[in-house]
Structure formats: C-alpha cells, structure tokens
C-alpha positions in Angstrom: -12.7 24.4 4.6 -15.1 22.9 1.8 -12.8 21.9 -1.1 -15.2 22.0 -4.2 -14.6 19.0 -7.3 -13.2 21.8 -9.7 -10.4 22.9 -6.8 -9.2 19.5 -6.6 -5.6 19.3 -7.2 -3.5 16.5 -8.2 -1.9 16.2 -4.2 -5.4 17.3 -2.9 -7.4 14.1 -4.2 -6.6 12.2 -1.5 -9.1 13.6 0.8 -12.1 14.5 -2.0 -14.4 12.5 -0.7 -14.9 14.7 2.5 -16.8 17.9 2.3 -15.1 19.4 5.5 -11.3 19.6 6.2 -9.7 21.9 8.6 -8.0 24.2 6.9 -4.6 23.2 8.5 -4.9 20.2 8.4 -5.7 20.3 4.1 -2.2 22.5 4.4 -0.7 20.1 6.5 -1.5 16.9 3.5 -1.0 19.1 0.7 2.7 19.8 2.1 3.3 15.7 2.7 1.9 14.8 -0.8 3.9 16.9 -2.1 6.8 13.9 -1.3 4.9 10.9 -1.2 1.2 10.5 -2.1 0.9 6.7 -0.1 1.8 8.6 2.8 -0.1 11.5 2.6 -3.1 9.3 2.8 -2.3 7.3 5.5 -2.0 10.6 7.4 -5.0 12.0 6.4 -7.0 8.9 7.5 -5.0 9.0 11.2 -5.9 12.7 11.4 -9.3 12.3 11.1 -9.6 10.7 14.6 -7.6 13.6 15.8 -10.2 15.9 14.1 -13.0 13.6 15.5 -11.4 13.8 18.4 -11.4 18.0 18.7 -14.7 18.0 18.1 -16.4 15.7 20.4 -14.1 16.3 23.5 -12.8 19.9 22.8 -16.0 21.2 21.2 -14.1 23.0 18.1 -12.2 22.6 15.2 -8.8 21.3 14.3 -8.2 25.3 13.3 -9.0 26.6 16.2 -7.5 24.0 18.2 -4.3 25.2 17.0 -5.2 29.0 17.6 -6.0 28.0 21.3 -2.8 26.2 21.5 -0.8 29.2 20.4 -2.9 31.5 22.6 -1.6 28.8 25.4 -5.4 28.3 26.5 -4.6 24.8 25.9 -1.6 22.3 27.3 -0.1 20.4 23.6 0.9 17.7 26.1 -2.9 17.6 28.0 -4.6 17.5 24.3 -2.5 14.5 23.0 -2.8 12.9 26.3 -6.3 13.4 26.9 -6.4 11.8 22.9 -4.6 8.7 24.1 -7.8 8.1 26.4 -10.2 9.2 23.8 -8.9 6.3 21.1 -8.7 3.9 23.9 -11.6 4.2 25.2 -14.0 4.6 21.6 -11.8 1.8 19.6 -10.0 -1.1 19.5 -6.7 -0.2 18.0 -4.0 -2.5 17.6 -0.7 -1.2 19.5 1.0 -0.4 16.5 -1.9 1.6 14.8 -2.4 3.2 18.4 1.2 4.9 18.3 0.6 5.6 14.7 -1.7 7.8 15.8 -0.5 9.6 18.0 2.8 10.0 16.5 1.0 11.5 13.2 -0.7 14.1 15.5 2.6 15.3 17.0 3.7 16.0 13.8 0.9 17.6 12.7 0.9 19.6 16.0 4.5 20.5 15.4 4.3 21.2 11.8 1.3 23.7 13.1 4.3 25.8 14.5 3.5 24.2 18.5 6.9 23.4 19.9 6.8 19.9 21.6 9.9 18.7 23.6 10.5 15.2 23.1 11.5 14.7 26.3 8.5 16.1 27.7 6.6 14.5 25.7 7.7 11.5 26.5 7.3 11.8 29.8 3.4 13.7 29.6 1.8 11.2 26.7 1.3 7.5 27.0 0.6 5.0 24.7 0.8 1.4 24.6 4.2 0.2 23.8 4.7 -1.5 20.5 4.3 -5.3 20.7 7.2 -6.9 18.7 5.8 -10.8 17.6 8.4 -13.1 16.0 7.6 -14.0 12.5 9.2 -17.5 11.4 10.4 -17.0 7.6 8.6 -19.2 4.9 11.0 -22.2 4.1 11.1 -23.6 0.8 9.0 -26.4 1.3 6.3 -23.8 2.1 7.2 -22.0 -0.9 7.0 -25.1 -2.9 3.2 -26.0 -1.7 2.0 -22.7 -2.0 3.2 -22.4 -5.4 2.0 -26.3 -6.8 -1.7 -24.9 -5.2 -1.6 -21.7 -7.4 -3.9 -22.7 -10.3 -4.0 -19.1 -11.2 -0.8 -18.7 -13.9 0.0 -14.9 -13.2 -0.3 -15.6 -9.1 2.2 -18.3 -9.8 4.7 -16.4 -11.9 4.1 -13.0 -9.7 5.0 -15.4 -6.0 7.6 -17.1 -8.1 9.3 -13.9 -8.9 8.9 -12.6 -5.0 10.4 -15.5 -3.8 13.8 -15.3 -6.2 14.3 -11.7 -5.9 13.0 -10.4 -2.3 11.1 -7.4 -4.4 8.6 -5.6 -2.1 4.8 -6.4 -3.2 4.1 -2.6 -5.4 7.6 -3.1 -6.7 7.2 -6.2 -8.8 3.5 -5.1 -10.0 4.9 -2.2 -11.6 7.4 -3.9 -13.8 6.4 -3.1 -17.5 7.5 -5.1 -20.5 10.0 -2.3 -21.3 12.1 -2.9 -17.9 12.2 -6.5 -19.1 15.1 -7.7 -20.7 14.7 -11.1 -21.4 15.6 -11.9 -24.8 19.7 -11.3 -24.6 22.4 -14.0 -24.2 23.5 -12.1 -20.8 21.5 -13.2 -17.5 18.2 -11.9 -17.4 17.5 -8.8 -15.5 14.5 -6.0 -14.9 14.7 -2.7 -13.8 12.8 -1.4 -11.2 11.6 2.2 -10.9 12.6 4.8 -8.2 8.5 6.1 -8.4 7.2 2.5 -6.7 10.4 1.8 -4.2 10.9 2.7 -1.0 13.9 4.9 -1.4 12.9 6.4 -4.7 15.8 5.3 -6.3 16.0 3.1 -9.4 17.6 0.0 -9.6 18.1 -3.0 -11.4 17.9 -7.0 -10.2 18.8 -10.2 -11.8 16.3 -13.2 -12.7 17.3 -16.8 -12.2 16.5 -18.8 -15.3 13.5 -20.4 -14.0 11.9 -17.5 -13.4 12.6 -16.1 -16.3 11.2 -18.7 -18.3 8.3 -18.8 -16.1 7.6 -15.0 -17.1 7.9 -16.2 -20.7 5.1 -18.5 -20.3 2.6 -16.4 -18.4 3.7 -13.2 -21.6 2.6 -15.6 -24.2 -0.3 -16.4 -22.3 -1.1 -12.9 -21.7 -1.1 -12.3 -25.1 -2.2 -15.2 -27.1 -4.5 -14.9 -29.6 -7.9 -15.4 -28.5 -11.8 -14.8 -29.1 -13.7 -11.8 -28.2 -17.6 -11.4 -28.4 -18.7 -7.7 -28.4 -21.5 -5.9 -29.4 -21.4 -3.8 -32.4 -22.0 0.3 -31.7 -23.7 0.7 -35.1 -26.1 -2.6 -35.3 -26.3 -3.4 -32.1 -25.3 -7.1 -32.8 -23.4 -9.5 -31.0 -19.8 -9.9 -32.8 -17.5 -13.1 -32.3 -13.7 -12.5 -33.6 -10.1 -13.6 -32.9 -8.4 -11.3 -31.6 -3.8 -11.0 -30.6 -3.5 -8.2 -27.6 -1.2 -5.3 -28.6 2.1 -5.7 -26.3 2.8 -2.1 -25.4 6.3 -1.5 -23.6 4.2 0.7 -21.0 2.2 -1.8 -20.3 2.3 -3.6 -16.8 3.7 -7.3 -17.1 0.6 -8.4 -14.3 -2.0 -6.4 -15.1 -4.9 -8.0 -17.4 -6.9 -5.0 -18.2 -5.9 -2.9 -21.2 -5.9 0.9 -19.7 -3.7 3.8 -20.1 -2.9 5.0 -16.5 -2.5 1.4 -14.3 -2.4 1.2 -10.8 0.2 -1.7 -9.2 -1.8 -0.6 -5.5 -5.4 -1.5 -7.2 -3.5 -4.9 -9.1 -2.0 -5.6 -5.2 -5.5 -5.9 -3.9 -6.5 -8.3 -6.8 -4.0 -10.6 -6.4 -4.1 -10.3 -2.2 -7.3 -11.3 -2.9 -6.8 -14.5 -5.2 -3.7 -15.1 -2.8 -5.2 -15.9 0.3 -7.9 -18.1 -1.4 -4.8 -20.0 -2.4 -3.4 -20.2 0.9 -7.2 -21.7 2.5 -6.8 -24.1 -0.5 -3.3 -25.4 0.9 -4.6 -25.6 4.0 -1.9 -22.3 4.9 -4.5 -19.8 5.9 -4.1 -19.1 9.1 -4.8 -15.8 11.0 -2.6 -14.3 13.6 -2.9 -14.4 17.2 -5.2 -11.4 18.3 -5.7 -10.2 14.9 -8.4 -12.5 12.9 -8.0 -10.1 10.1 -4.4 -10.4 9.0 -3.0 -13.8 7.9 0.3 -15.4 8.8 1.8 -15.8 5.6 1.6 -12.7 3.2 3.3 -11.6 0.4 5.8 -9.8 2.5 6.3 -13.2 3.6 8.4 -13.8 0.7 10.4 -11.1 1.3 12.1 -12.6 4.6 12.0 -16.0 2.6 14.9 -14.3 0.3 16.5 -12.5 3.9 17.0 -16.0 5.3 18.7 -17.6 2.1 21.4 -14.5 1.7 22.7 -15.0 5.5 
C-alpha cells in the first residue's frame, strides 16, 4: 500500500517516511494510534523486522502472509518461531527488545483475526528469557554532585524538580506556566496533564520550597530582558535591540524556543543530551554492562531516587 503525502492522516504520520506498508499492517497502526501515538510507533518500527522478515524468508508480503495463514498453508506458531531464528541470527538484539518483538507480532498476528493459544504458544515459540539487572537507586550524595556539576541553569532546575517529585521524564517537560501555581500563600503545587502520563489521567503534585524557588530563578532567567541582533526584511541590515520574551501561559516552562506547537519528546532529547555530558564531567558516566550505549544513571534514575525516600 503506497500512502501518498496528501493521504497522510493525523494517526498515519508515524510511518510517512516509508513508501510501502502492508496494507494490514497500516490498519493494524492506524487502530493503536488511535489510543496512544508513542506506542503506535514503537510498533510500527518492531513490525518492520516482521515485514522484513516475510519477505526475505517467506518470499511475500505481510498481506499475503496473513491470507496464507487463514488459508492454513502456513503454521502461526512455525512463522513466529522460524522469526525467533531470523532476528537471532541477522541482529544483535538485547533480550528485552528480542521479546518485544516477538510479542508485537503476536498481536499483530492476532489482531489479523489468527487465533493463537497462549499455551501453545508458549510451548511452540522461544525467545530468550528477559534478563532482570539490579539497579542501585541514586542516593543523595549522588544527587548532590550531579547537581553542583550542572552549569546548565534549566538542567539544574529540571533534575532538581525530578528528584523532589519522582515525575517521569515527558511529564515534567510538559509543565506550562499556566499549571504553575507558584505565587499563592498555600504550598506550591503544578498540575500535570493526563495527555503526557502514563495513565492518561491528570493530576496534581506539590513542590518543596526549594524547588520552587529554584523554578523562580531559572523563569526570570528565561525571560529576562536581553539583546537581539536580526536582520531587517525590508533593508537588509543587521538590527541590535533589547528585547523582554512574552510569557504565554501555554508556553512550556523548559522549552527555550518560542513556537506554537512544542514537543516535551524533542526537549527530552536536548536535555538527555546536555545530561550525560554532565554526568562524563562528574566523573558519573558510566555505561552498563553489555550495553556501551545506555548509561547507568539516567533520568529515570531519579525516579527510583524519590521510591527509596517514601519507604
């Protein structure tokens, strides 16, 4: 199925880059999208090995995969096995993103109307079991260096407010100065919206006074009055002014960039980004075992930091 530019949907726009889709399997990310977007695309980009996968061992099609496997020409339980052997033996999957896999096709099988039986599958399919590693929460001595090595003022307030509250990493980049509430006599608190959390509901968390005052500082650095050069459209000469940002309440409280439509997942990789550079600065940096890709400490890390203090 060729989707052309003009015939790209909203939900659909997560797989516009590629000319050719199965028709199922465009259905089958069209239906997820439908409920979560960040989801959708992380099933589109497993299926695509499955889709690689039906065309260099089984010669056809995702589409006519699935007719075959109606027609009962093919075994659901051979394919998915047989694809066990194909991604073990063409990449170097981690165990976790191995299962991912697999599982992903299973429901795509299934929600192609091909009854699996968990049992059976169980029994038919193997994968590499999942390999649980113990991750030793940050204490707050850790916390403490990484934050004294931050010479990047919205890194420090955005770690500082992760390590008070516990808020996921999306979650607290897509605060806006309306959820704020800052300013009253009554302790501090920001809402957070059901769009960016995990269970889509909206809630509301309290600040401690230090991070509230530390949010203060890096808002009236955000907008302090400062000097802009630009070039001017109608003489074409360079223009130096002064110039005090406009705070709009739908603005994002981290996000530097005057636009309409902000993104906390394209702000996430920014700061990831400045993040570890901090952490190779405070000596911190280091990669896990069998994975020279993914640190140790992440901003997740902060996360189990709050866990451990509310036992």
């Amino acid at each position: 199925m060729s989707i052309k530019p003009a015939e790209v949907t909203e939900q659909s726009k997560i797989f516009r880059n590629n000319t050719q889709n199965s028709e199922s399997l465009v259905k089958f990310i069209k239906s997820v999208s439908i409920r979560n977007q960040s989801t959708a695309k992380q099933y589109y980009s497993r299926l695509l090995f499955f889709e690689r996968f039906a065309q260099e061992k089984c010669k056809t099609n995702l589409d006519e995969l699935i007719l075959k496997l109606k027609h009962g020409e093919y075994d659901p339980y051979d394919i998915l096995n047989d694809y066990c052997i194909f991604l073990k033996t063409n990449y170097n999957f981690s165990s976790t993103a191995f299962r991912d896999k697999i599982i992903t096709a299973k429901t795509f099988l299934e929600y192609s109307d091909i009854e699996l039986s968990p049992k059976k599958f169980k029994l038919k399919v193997r994968f590499p079991k999942t390999i649980i590693r113990y991750k030793e929460a940050l204490d707050k001595k850790d916390i403490i260096k990484i934050l004294n090595g931050c010479s990047d003022l919205r890194l420090k307030t955005y770690l500082m407010l992760l390590a008070s509250t516990g808020l996921r990493a999306t979650e607290a980049l897509s605060i806006r100065l309306k959820d704020l509430d800052i300013v009253s006599n009554v302790p501090a608190k920001v809402v957070i919206r059901g769009e960016h959390t995990k269970t889509k509901s909206d809630r509301y968390i309290f600040l401690t006074r230090e991070v509230q005052d530390q949010i203060k500082i890096w808002l009236d650095y955000k907008y302090r009055r400062r000097r802009i050069c630009h070039i001017d459209k109608e003489t074409g000469k360079s223009i130096t002014e002064y110039r005090t940002p406009e705070k709009k309440p739908n603005q994002l409280i981290f996000y530097t960039y005057q636009t309409e439509k902000p993104r906390p997942e394209i702000l996430y990789v920014n700061l990831a980004a400045v993040f570890s550079n901090t952490l190779d600065r405070v000596g911190m940096g280091d990669r896990e075992d069998g994975n020279q890709v993914r640190r140790k400490i992440t901003m997740h890390s902060f996360r189990r930091f709050v866990k451990t203090t509310n036992i």
